[in-house]
PyMOL Python script that loads the backbone (N, CA, C, O; Angstrom):
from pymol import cmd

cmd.read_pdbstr("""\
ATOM      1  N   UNK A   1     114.834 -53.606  73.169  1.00  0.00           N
ATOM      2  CA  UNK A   1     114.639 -52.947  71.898  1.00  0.00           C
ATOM      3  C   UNK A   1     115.695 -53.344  70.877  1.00  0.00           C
ATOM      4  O   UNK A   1     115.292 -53.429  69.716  1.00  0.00           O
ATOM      5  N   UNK A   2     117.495 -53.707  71.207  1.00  0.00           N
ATOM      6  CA  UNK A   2     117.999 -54.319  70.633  1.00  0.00           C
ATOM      7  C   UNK A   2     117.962 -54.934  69.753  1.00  0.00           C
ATOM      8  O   UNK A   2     118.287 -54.798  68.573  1.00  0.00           O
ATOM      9  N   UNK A   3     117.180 -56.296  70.830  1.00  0.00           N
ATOM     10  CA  UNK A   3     117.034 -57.904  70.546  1.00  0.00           C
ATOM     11  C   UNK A   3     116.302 -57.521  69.333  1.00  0.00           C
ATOM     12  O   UNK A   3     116.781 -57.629  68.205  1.00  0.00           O
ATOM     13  N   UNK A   4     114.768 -56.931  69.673  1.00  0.00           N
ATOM     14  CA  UNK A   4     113.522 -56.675  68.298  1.00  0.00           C
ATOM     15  C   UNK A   4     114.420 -55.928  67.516  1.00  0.00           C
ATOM     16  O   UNK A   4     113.674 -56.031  66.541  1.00  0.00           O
ATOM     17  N   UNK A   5     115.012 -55.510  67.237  1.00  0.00           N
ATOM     18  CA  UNK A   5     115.981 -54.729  65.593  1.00  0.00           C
ATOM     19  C   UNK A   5     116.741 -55.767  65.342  1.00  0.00           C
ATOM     20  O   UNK A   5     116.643 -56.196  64.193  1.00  0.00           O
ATOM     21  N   UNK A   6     117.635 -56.439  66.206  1.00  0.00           N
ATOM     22  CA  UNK A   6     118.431 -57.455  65.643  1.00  0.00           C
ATOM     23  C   UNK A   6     117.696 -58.833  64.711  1.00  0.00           C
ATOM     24  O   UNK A   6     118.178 -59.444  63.757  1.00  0.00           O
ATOM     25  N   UNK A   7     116.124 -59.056  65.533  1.00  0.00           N
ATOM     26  CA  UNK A   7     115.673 -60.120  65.217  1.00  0.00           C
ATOM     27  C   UNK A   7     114.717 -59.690  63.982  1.00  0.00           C
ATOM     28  O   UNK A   7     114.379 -60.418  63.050  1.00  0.00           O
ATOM     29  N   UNK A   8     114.515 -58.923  64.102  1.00  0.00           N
ATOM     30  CA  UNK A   8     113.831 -57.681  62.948  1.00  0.00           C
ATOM     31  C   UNK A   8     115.103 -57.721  61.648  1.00  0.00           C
ATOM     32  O   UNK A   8     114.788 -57.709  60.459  1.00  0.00           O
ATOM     33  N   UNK A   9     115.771 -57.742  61.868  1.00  0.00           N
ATOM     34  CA  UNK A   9     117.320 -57.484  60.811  1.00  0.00           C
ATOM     35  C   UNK A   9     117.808 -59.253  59.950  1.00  0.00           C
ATOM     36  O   UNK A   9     118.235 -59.533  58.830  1.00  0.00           O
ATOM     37  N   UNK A  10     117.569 -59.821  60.789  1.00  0.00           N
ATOM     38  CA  UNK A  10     117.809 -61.180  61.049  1.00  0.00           C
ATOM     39  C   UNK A  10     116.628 -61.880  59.829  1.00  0.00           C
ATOM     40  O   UNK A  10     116.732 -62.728  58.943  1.00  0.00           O
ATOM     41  N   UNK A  11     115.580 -61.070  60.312  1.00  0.00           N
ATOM     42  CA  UNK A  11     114.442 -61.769  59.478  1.00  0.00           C
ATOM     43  C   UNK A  11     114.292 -61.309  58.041  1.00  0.00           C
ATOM     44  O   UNK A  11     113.960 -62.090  57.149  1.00  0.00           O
ATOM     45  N   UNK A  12     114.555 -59.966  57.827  1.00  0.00           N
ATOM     46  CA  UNK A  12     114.909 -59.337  56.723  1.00  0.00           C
ATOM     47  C   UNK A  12     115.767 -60.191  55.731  1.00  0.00           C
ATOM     48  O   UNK A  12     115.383 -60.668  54.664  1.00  0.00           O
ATOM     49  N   UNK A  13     116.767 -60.269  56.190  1.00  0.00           N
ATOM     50  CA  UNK A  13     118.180 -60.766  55.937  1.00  0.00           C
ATOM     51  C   UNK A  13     117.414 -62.460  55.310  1.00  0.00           C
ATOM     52  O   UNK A  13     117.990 -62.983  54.356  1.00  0.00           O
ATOM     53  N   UNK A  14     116.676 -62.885  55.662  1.00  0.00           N
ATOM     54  CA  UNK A  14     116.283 -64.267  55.923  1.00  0.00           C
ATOM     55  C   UNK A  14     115.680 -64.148  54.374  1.00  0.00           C
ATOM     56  O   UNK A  14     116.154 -64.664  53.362  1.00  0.00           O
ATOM     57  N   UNK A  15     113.878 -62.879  54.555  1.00  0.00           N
ATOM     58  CA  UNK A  15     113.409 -62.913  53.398  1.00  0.00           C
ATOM     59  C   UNK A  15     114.166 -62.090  51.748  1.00  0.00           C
ATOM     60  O   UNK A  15     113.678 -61.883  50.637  1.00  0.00           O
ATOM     61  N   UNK A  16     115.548 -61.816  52.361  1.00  0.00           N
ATOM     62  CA  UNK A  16     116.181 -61.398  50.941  1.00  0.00           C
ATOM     63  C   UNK A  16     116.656 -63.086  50.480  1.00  0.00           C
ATOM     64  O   UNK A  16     116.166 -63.623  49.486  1.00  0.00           O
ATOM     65  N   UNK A  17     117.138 -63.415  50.905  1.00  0.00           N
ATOM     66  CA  UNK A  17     117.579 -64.712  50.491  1.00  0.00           C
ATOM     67  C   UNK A  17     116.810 -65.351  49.974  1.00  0.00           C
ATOM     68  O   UNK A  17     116.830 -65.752  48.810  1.00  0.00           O
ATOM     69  N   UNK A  18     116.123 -65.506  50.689  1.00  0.00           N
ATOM     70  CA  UNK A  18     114.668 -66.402  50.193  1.00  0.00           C
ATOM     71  C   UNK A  18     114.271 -65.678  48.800  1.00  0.00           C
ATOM     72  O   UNK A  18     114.364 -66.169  47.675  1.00  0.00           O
ATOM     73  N   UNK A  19     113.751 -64.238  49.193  1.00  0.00           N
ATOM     74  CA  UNK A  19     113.610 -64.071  47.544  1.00  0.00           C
ATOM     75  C   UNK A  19     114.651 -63.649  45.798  1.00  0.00           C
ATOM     76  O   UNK A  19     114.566 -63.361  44.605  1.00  0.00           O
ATOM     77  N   UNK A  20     115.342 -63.864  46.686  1.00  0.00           N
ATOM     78  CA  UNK A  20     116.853 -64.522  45.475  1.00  0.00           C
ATOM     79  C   UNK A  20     116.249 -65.903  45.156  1.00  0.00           C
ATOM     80  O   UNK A  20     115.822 -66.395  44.111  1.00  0.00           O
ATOM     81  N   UNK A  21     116.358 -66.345  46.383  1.00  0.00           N
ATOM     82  CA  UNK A  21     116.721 -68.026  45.720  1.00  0.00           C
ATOM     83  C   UNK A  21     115.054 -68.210  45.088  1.00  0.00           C
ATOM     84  O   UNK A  21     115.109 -68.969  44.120  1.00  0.00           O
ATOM     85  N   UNK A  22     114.014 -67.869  45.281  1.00  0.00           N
ATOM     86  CA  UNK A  22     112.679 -67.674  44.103  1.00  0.00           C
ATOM     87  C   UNK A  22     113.032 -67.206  43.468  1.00  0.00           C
ATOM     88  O   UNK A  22     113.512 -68.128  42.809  1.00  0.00           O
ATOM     89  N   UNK A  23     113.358 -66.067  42.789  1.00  0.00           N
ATOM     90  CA  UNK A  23     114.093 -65.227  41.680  1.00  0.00           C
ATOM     91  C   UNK A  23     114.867 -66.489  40.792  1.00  0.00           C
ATOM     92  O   UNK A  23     114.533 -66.887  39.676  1.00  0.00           O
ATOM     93  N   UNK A  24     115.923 -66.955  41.578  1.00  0.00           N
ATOM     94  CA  UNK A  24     116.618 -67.999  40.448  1.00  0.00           C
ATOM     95  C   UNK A  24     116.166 -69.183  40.037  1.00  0.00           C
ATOM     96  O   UNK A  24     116.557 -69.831  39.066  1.00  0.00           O
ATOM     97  N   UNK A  25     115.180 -69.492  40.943  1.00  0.00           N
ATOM     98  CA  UNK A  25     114.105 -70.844  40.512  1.00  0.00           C
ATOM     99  C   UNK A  25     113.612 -70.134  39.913  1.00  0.00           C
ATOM    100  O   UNK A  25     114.344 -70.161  38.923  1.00  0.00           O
ATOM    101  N   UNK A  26     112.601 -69.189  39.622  1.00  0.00           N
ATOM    102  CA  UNK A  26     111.495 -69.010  38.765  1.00  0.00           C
ATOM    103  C   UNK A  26     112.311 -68.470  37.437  1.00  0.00           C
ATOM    104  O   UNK A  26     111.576 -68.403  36.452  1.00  0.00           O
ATOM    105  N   UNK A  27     113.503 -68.122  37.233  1.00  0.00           N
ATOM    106  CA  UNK A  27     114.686 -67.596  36.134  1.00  0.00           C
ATOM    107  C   UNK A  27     114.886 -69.289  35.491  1.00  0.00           C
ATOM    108  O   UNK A  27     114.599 -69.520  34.316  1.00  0.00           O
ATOM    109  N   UNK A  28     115.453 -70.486  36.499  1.00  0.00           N
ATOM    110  CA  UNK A  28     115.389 -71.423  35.498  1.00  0.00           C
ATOM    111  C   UNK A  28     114.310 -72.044  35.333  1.00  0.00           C
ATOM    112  O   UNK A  28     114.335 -72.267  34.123  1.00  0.00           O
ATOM    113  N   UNK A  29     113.042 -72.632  35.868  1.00  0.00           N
ATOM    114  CA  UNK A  29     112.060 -72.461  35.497  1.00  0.00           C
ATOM    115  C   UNK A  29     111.213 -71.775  34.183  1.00  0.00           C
ATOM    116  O   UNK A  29     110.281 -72.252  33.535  1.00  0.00           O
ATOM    117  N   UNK A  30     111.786 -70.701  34.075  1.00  0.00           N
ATOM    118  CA  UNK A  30     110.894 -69.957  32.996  1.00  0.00           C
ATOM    119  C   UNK A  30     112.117 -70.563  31.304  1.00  0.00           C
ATOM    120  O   UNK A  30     111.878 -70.902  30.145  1.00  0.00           O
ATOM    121  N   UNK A  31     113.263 -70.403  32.086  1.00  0.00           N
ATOM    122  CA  UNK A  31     114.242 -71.616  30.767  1.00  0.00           C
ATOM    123  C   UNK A  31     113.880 -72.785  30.469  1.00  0.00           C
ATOM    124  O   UNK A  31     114.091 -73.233  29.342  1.00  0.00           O
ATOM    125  N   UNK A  32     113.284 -73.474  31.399  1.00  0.00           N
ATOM    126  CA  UNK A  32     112.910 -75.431  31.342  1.00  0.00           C
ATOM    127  C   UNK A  32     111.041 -75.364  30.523  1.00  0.00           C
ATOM    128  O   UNK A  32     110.400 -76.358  30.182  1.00  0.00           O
ATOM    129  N   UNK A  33     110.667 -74.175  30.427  1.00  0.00           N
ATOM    130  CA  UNK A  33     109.883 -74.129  29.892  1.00  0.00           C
ATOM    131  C   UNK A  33     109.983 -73.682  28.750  1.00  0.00           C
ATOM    132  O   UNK A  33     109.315 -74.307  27.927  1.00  0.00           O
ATOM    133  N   UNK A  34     110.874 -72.380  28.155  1.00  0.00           N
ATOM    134  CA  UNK A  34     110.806 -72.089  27.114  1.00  0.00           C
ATOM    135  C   UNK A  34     111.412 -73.642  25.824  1.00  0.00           C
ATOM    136  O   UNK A  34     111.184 -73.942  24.653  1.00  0.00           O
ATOM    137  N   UNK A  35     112.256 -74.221  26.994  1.00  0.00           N
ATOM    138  CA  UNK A  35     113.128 -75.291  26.377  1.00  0.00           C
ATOM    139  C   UNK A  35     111.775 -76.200  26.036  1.00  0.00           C
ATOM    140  O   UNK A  35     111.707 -76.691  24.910  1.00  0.00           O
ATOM    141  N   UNK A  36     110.910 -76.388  26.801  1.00  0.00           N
ATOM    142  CA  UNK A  36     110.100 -77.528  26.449  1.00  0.00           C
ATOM    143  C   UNK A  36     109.015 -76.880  25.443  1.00  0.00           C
ATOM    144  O   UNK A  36     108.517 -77.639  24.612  1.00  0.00           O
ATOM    145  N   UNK A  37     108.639 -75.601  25.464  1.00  0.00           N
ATOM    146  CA  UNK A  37     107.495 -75.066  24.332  1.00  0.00           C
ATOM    147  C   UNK A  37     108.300 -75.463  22.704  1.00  0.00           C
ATOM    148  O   UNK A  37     107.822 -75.908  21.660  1.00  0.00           O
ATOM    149  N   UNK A  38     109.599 -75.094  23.059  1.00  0.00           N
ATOM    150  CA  UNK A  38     110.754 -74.905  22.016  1.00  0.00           C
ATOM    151  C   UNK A  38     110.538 -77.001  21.237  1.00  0.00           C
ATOM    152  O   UNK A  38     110.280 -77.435  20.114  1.00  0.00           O
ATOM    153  N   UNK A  39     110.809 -77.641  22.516  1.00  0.00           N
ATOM    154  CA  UNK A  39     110.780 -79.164  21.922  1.00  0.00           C
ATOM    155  C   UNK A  39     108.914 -79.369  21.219  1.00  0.00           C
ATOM    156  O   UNK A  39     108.840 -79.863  20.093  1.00  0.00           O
ATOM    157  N   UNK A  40     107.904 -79.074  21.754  1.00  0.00           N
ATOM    158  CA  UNK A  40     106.908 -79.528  21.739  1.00  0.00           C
ATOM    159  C   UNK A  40     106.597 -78.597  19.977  1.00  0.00           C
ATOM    160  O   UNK A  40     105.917 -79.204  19.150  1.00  0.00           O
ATOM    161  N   UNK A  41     107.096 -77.338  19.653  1.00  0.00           N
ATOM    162  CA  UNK A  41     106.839 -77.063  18.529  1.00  0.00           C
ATOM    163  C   UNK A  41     107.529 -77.999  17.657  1.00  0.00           C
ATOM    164  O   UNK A  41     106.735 -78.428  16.820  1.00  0.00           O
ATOM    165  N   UNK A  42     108.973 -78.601  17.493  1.00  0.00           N
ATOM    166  CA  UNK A  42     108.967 -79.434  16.974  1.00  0.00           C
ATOM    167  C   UNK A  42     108.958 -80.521  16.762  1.00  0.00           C
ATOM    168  O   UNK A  42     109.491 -81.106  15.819  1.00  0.00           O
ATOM    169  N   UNK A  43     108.167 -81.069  17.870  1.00  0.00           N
ATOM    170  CA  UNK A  43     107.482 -82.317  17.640  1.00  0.00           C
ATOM    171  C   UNK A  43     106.951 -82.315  16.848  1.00  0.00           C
ATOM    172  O   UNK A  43     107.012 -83.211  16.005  1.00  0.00           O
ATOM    173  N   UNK A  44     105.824 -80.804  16.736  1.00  0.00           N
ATOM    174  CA  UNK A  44     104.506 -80.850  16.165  1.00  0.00           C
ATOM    175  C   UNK A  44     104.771 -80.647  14.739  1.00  0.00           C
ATOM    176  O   UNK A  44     104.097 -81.059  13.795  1.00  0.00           O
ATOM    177  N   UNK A  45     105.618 -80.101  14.719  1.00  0.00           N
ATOM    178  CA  UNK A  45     106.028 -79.920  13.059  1.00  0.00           C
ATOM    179  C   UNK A  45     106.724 -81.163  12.424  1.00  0.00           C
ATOM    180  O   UNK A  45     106.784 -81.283  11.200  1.00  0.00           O
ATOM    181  N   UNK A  46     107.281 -82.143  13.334  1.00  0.00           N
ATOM    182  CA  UNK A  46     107.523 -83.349  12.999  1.00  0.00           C
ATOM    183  C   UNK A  46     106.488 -84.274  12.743  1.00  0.00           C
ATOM    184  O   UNK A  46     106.342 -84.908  11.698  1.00  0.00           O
ATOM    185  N   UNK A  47     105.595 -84.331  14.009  1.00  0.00           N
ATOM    186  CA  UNK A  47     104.029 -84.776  13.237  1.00  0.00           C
ATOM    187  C   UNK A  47     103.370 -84.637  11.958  1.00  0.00           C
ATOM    188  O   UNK A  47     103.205 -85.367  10.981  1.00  0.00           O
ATOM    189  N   UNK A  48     102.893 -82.906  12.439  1.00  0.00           N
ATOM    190  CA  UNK A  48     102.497 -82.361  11.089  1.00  0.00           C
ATOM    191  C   UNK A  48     103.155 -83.112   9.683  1.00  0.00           C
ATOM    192  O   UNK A  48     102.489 -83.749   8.867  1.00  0.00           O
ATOM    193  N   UNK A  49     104.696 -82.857   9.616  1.00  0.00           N
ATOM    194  CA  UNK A  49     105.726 -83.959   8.209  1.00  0.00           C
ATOM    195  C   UNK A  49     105.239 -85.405   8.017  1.00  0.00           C
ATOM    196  O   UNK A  49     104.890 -85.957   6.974  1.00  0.00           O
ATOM    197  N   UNK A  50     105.323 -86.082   9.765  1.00  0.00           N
ATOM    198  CA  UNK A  50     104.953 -87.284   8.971  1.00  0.00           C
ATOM    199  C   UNK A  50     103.246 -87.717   8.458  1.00  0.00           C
ATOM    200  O   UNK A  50     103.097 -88.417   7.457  1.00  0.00           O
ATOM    201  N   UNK A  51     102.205 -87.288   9.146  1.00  0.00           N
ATOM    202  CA  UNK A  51     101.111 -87.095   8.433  1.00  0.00           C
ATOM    203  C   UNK A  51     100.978 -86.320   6.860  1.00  0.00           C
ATOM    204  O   UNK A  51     100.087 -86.625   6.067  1.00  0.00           O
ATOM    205  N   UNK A  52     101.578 -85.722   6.699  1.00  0.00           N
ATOM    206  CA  UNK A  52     101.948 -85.630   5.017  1.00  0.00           C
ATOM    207  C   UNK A  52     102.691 -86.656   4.350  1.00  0.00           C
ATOM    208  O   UNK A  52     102.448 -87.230   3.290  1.00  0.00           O
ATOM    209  N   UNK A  53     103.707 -86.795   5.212  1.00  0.00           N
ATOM    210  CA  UNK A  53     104.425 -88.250   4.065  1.00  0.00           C
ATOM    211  C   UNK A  53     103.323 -89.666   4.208  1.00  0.00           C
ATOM    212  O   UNK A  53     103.184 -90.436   3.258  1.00  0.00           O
ATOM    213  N   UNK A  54     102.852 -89.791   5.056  1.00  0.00           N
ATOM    214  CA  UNK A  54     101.977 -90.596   5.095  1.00  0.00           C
ATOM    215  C   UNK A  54     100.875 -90.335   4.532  1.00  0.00           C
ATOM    216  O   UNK A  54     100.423 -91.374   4.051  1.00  0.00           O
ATOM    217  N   UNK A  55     100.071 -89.274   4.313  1.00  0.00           N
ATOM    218  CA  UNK A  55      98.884 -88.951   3.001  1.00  0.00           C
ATOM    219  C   UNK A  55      99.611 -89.118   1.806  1.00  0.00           C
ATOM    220  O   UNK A  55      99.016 -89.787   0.961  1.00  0.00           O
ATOM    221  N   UNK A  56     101.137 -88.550   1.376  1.00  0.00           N
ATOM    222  CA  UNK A  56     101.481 -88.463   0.189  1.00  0.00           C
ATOM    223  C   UNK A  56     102.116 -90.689  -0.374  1.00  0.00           C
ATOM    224  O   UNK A  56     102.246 -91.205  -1.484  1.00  0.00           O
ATOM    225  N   UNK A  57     102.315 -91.291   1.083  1.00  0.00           N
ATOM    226  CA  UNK A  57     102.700 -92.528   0.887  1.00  0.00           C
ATOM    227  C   UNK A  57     101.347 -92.771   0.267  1.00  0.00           C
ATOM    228  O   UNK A  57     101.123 -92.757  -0.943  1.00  0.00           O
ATOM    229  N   UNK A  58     100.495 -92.989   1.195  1.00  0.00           N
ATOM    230  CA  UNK A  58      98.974 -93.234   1.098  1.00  0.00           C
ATOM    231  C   UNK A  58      98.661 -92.938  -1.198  1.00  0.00           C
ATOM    232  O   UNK A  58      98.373 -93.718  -2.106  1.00  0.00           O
ATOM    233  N   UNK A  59      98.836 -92.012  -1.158  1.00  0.00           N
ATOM    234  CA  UNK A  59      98.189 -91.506  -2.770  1.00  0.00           C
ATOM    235  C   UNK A  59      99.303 -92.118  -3.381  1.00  0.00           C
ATOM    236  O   UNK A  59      98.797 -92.565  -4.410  1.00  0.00           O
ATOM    237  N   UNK A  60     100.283 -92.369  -3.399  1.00  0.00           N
ATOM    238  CA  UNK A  60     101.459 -93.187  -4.712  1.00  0.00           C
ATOM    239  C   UNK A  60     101.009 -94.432  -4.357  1.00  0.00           C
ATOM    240  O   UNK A  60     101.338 -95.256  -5.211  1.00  0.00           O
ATOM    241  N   UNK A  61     100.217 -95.040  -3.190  1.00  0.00           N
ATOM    242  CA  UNK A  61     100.453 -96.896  -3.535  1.00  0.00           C
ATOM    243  C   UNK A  61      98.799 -96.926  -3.902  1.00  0.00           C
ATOM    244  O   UNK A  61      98.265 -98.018  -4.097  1.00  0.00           O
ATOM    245  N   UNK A  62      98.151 -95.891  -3.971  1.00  0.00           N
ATOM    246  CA  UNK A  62      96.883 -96.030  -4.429  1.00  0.00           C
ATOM    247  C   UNK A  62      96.825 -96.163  -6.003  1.00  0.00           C
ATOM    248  O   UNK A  62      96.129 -96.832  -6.768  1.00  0.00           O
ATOM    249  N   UNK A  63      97.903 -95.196  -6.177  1.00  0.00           N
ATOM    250  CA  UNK A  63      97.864 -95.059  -7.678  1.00  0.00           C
ATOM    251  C   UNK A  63      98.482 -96.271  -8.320  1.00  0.00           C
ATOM    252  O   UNK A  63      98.050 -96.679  -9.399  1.00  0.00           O
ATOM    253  N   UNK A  64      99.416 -96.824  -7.736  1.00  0.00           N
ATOM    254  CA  UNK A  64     100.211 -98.146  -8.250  1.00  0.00           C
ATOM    255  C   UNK A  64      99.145 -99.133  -8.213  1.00  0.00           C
ATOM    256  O   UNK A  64      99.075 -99.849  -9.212  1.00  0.00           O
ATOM    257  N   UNK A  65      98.122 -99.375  -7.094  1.00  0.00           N
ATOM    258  CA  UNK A  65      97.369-100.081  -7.196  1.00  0.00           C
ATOM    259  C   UNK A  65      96.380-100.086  -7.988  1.00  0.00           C
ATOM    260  O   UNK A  65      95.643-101.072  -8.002  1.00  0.00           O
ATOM    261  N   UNK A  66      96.178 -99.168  -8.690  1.00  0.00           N
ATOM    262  CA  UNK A  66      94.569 -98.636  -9.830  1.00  0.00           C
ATOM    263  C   UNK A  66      95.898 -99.041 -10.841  1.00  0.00           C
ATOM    264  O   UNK A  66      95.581-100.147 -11.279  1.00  0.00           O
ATOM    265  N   UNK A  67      96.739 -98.811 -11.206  1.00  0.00           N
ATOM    266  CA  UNK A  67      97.738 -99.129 -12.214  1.00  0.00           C
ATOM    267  C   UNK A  67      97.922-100.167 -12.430  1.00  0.00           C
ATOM    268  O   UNK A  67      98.092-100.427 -13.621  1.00  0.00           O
ATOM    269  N   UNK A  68      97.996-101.418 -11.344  1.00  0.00           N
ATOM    270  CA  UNK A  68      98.087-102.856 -11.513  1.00  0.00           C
ATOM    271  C   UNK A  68      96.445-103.585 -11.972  1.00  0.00           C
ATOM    272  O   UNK A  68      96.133-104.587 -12.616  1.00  0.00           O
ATOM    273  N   UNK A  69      95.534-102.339 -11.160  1.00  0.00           N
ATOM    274  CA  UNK A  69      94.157-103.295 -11.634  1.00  0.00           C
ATOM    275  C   UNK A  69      93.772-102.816 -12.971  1.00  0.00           C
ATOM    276  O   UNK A  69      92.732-103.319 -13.395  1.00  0.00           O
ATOM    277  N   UNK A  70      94.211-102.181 -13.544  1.00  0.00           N
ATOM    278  CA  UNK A  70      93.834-101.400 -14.838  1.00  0.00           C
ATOM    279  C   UNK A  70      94.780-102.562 -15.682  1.00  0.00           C
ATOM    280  O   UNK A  70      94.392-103.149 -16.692  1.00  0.00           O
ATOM    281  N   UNK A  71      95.917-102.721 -15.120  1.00  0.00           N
ATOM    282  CA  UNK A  71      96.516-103.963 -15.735  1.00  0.00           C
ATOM    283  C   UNK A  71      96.670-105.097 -16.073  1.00  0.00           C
ATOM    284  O   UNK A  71      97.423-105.606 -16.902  1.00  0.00           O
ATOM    285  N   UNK A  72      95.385-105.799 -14.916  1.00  0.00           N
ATOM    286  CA  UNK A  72      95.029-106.899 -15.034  1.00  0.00           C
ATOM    287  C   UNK A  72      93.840-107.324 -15.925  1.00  0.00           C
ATOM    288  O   UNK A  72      93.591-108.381 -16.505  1.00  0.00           O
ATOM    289  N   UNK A  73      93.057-105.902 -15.819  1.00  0.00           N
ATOM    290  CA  UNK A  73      91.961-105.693 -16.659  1.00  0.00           C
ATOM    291  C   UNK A  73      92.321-105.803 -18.048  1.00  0.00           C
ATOM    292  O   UNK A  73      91.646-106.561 -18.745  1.00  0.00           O
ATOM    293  N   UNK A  74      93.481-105.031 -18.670  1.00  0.00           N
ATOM    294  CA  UNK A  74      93.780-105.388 -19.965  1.00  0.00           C
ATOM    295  C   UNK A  74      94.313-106.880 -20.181  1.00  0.00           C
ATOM    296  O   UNK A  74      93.764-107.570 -21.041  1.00  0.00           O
ATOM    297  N   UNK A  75      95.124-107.277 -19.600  1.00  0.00           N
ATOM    298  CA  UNK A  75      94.918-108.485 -19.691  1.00  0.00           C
ATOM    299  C   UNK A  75      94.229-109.486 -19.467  1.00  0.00           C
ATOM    300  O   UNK A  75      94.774-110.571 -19.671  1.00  0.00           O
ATOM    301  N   UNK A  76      92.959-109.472 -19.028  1.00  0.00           N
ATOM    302  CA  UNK A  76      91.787-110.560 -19.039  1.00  0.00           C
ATOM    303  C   UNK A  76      91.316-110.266 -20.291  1.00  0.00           C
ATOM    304  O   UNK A  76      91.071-111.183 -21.075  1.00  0.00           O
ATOM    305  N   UNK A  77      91.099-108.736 -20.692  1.00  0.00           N
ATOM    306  CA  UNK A  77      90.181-108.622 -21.697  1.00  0.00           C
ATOM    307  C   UNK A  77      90.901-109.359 -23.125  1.00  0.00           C
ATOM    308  O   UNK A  77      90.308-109.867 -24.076  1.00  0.00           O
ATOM    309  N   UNK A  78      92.307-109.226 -22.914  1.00  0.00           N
ATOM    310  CA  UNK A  78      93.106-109.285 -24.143  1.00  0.00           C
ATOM    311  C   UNK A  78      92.974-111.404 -23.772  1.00  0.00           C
ATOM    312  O   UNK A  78      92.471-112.141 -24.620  1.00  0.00           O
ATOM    313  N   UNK A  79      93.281-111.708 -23.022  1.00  0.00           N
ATOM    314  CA  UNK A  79      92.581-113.273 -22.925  1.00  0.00           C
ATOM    315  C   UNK A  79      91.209-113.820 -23.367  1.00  0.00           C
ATOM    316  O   UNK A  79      90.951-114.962 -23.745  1.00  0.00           O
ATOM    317  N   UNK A  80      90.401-112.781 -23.241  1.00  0.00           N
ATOM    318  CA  UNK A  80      88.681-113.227 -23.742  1.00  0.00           C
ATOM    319  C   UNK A  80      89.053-113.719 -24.981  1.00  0.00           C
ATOM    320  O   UNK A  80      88.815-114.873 -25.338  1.00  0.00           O
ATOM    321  N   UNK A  81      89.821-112.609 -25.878  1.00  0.00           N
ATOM    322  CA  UNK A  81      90.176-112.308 -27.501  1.00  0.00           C
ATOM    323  C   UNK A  81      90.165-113.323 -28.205  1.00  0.00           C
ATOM    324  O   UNK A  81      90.408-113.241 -29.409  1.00  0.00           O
TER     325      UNK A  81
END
""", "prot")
cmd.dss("prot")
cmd.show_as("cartoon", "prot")
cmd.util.cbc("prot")
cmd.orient("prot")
């Protein structure tokens, strides 16, 4: 009857440990994730920026370009003359 309490005690002893050491994995775990939700929002907001600077690149060389053909246009016409 001993032995079964000791080995009974033994095993106890075994699953406290064990669920510490889950406790502190799933403690940094739940950090290596908040850390990575934390990186992946600003990725996305880094994305999100450069798809705007890139629509807003996009509309200034459009406009330079209607500006140069509007420019060439006056000058052919002013050559017909």
């Amino acid at each position: 009857m001993a032995d079964k309490l000791a080995s009974l005690e033994a095993r106890i002893r075994e699953m406290v440990e064990l669920i510490q050491t889950l406790k502190r994995e799933n403690a940094g775990l739940k950090s290596d994730l908040r850390a990575a939700r934390e990186r992946l929002v600003r990725q996305q907001t880094s994305g999100d920026q450069w798809v705007t600077e890139r629509a807003d690149i996009k509309t200034r060389i459009e406009k330079v370009m209607s500006e140069l053909d509007s420019l060439e246009f006056v000058e052919s016409v002013q050559g017909e003359e």
